[in-house]
N, C-alpha and C positions, 0 to 999 in steps of 0.2 A: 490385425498385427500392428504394433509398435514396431518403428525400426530409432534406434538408439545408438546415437552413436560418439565414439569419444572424448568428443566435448559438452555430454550430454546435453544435446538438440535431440528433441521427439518430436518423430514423424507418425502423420498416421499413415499407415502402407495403403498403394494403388489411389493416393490423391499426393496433390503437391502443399496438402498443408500443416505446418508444423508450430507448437507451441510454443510462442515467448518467446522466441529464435533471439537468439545472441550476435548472429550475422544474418547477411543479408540470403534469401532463398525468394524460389516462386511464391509461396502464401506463408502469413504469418498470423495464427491469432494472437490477437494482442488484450492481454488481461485489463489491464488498466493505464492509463495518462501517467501514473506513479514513478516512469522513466526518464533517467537524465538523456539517453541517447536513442533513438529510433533507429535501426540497422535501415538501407532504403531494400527491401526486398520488391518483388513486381507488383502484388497487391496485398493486401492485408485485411483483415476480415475485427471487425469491434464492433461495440455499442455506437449508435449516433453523438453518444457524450460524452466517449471515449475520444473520437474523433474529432470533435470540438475542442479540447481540451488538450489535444496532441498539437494542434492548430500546424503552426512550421517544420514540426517534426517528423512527420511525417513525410516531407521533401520529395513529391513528386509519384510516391504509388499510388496506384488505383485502389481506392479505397471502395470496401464488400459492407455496407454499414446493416449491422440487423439489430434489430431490438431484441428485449429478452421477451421471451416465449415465441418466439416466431419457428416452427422447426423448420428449416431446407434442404435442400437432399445434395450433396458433394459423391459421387460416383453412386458408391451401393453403401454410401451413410448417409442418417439421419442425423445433422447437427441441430442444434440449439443455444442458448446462450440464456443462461440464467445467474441472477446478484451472485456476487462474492459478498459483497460488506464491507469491501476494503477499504472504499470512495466511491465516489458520486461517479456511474458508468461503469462502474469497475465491472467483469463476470467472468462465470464460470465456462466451460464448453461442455455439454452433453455428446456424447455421439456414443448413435446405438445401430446394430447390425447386428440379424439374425437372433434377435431376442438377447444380445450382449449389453452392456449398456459400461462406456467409458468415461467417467468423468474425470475434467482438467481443472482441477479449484483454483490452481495459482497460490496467488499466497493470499489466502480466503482471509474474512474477518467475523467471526459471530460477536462479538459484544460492539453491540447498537452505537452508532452517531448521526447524529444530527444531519449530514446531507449522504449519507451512503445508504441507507432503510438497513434490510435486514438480510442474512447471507439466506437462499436456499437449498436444502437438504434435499437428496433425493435417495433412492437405493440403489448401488450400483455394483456391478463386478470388480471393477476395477480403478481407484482413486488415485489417482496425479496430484502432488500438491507439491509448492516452489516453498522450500523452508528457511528465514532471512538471518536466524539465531542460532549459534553454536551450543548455548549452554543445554546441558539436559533440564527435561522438563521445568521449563521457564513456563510463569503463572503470570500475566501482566495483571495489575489490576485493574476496574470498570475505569472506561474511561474519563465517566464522568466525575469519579470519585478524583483522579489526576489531575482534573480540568479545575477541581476544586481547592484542589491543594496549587495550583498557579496564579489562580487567583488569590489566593490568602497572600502569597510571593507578592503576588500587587501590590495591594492595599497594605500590608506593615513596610515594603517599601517609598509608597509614597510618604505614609506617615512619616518616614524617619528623613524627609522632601529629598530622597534619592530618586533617578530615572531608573524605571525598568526596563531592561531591556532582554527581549524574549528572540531568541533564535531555535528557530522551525525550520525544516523541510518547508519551501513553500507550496507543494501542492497533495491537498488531501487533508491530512491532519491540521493545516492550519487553518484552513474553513473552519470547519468542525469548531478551530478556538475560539476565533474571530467570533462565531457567531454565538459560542456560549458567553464571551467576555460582554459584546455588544447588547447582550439579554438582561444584561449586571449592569449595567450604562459605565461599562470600564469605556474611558476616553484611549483611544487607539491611533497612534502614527506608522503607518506602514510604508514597509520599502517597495519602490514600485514595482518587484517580484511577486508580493503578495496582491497588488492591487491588480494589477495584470489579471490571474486567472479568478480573482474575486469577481472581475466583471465577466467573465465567461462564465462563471457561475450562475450570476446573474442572468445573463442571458437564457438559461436554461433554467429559468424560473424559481433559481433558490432567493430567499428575498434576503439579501445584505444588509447588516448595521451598517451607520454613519461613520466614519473616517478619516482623520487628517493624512499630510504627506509627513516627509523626511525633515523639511525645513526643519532649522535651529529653534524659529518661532511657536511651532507644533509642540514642543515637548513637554513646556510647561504641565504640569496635572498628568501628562499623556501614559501608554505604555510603548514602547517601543518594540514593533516588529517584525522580524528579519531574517533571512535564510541564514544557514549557519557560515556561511561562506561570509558575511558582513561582520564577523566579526571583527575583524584588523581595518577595516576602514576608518580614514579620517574622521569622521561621522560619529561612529562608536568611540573611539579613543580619543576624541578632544571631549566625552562628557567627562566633568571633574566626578562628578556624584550619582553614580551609577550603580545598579546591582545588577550581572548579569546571568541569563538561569537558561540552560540549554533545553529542549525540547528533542527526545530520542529513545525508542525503543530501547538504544543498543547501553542506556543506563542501568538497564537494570543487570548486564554483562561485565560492563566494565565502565563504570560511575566514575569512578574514580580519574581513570582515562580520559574520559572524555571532557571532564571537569578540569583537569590541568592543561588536555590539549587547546581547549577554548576558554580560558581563565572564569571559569562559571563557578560563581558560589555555587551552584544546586542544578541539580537533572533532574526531568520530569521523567519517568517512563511511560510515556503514550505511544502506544504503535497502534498502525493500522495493517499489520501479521499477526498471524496466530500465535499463540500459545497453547501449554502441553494441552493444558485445560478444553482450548477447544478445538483440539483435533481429536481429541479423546471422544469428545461430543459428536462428532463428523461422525467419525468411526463408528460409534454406538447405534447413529442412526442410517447410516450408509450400508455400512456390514459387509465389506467388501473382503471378495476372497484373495486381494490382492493391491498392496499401498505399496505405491510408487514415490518417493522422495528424495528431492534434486534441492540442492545448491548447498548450503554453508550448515553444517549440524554438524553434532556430534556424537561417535558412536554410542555415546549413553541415552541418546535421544531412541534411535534407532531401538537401541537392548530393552528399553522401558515399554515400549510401544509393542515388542516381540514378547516378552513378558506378560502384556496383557492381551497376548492371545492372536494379535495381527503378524500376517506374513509383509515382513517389510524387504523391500528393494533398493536398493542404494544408489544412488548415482552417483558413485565418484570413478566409475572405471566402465569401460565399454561393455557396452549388454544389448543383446538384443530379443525382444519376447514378442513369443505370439501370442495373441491376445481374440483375434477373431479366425 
């Protein structure tokens, strides 16, 4: 049994632990490092790299660290932890009971980056996924094609001896950039958000390009980049000659928006969330008698998905299902 409740927080019933939790509870699994805040619940259960990458967020729980493929038994389940795709650590949750098999995807990633590998598929009764985009059937394109299209932003930038400057989420997708720009010998000044978890990366054996800082000095040839919160900094706004290009899923929703909120010639659409495309593909090979779908969508998400034949569940209003 799932117990579900108002604020949709899923619990798995007869243990104390619950998905993604929003506030604080006795266990939390936690999908991925991808969060601005960490609720302090008592312990929490992640990847080793997940928990590296949370480093202070974490703030004092007893941390449950397991690798993925490892199964362990929480009362009368069998959990496990296998890739989403989201990021680097990022996973899913398996738990199985009495030949049921529940899977918790998160907000899973199948098209491939550079420090995340590959999401795993499994077949199961019952699919949990956390969904980040409102619009119906949203198709991101390959990453890499996006990564490509940022780069070209570079390089007719420079040529025209304008500073680039690239605002990113700093954790997750920005690796990912970092490391395809530094493959392209793109010269790169980063804000010390991005350098920050670039060297925990590192740590965990992802091998980093070379780097400048923030300095004024740095910029010359450079690219510039930055969470998207630097955008109004002194730093930014004393460049005379700048072109500035937002990095965000939520471009391909509302470009436009996001481009006047943060004065950005141009949006990339990179996300590291799914799209219709590949939850369709989850679906197809999962084949589940029952999709579970929490957070920000829209009911034409939900109707498309029920249309092609899936029984979908909502979470915008208190529910509670038995499941085992």
């Amino acid at each position: 049994m799932l117990e579900i409740s108002s604020s949709s927080e899923i619990k798995l019933s007869g243990t104390d632990i619950y998905f993604d939790s929003k506030r604080a509870v006795p266990l939390s699994f936690v999908s991925s490092a991808n969060i601005n805040r960490l609720p302090r619940s008592d312990k929490i259960i992640a990847t080793p790299e997940t928990v590296k990458l949370l480093g202070k967020k974490i703030k004092g729980s007893a941390v449950l660290s397991s690798p993925y493929g490892k199964p362990f038994t929480l009362g009368s389940y069998t959990i496990e932890l296998i890739p989403s795709g989201q990021m680097l650590g990022a996973a899913q949750v398996v738990v199985e009971k009495d030949g049921q098999r529940i899977i918790y995807a998160g907000g899973f990633k199948l098209k491939n980056t550079a420090t995340a590998g590959y999401a795993e598929l499994r077949r199961c009764d019952t699919l949990i996924v956390d969904c980040a985009y409102g619009a119906p059937k949203l198709i991101f394109p390959p990453p890499e094609a996006v990564m490509e299209s940022i780069f070209e932003f570079i390089n007719r930038t420079l040529f025209e001896d304008n500073i680039p400057v690239i605002l990113i989420n700093p954790m997750g997708k920005a690796q990912d950039l970092i490391i395809f720009l530094g493959a392209r010998e793109v010269k790169m000044s980063l804000h010390p958000a991005m350098v920050k978890t670039l060297r925990l990366y590192e740590d965990l054996g992802v091998k980093i390009p070379s780097y400048g800082g923030i300095k004024r000095k740095h910029f010359k040839n450079n690219v510039l980049i930055a969470p998207l919160s630097y955008r109004n900094s002194p730093v930014v706004e004393r460049l005379k000659k700048k072109r500035v290009a937002v990095v965000s899923g939520h471009s391909m929703e509302n470009g436009a928006l996001i481009r006047s909120a943060l004065r950005a010639e141009v949006a990339f659409p990179l996300s590291n969330h799914w799209g219709y495309d590949e939850i369709s593909e989850y679906l197809n090979v999962s084949r589940p008698e029952n999709v579970i779908i929490r957070g920000n969508f829209s009911d034409s998400l939900t109707n498309g998905l029920k249309k092609d034949g899936w029984s979908v569940t909502e979470l915008k209003k208190p529910h509670q299902l038995t499941l085992f």
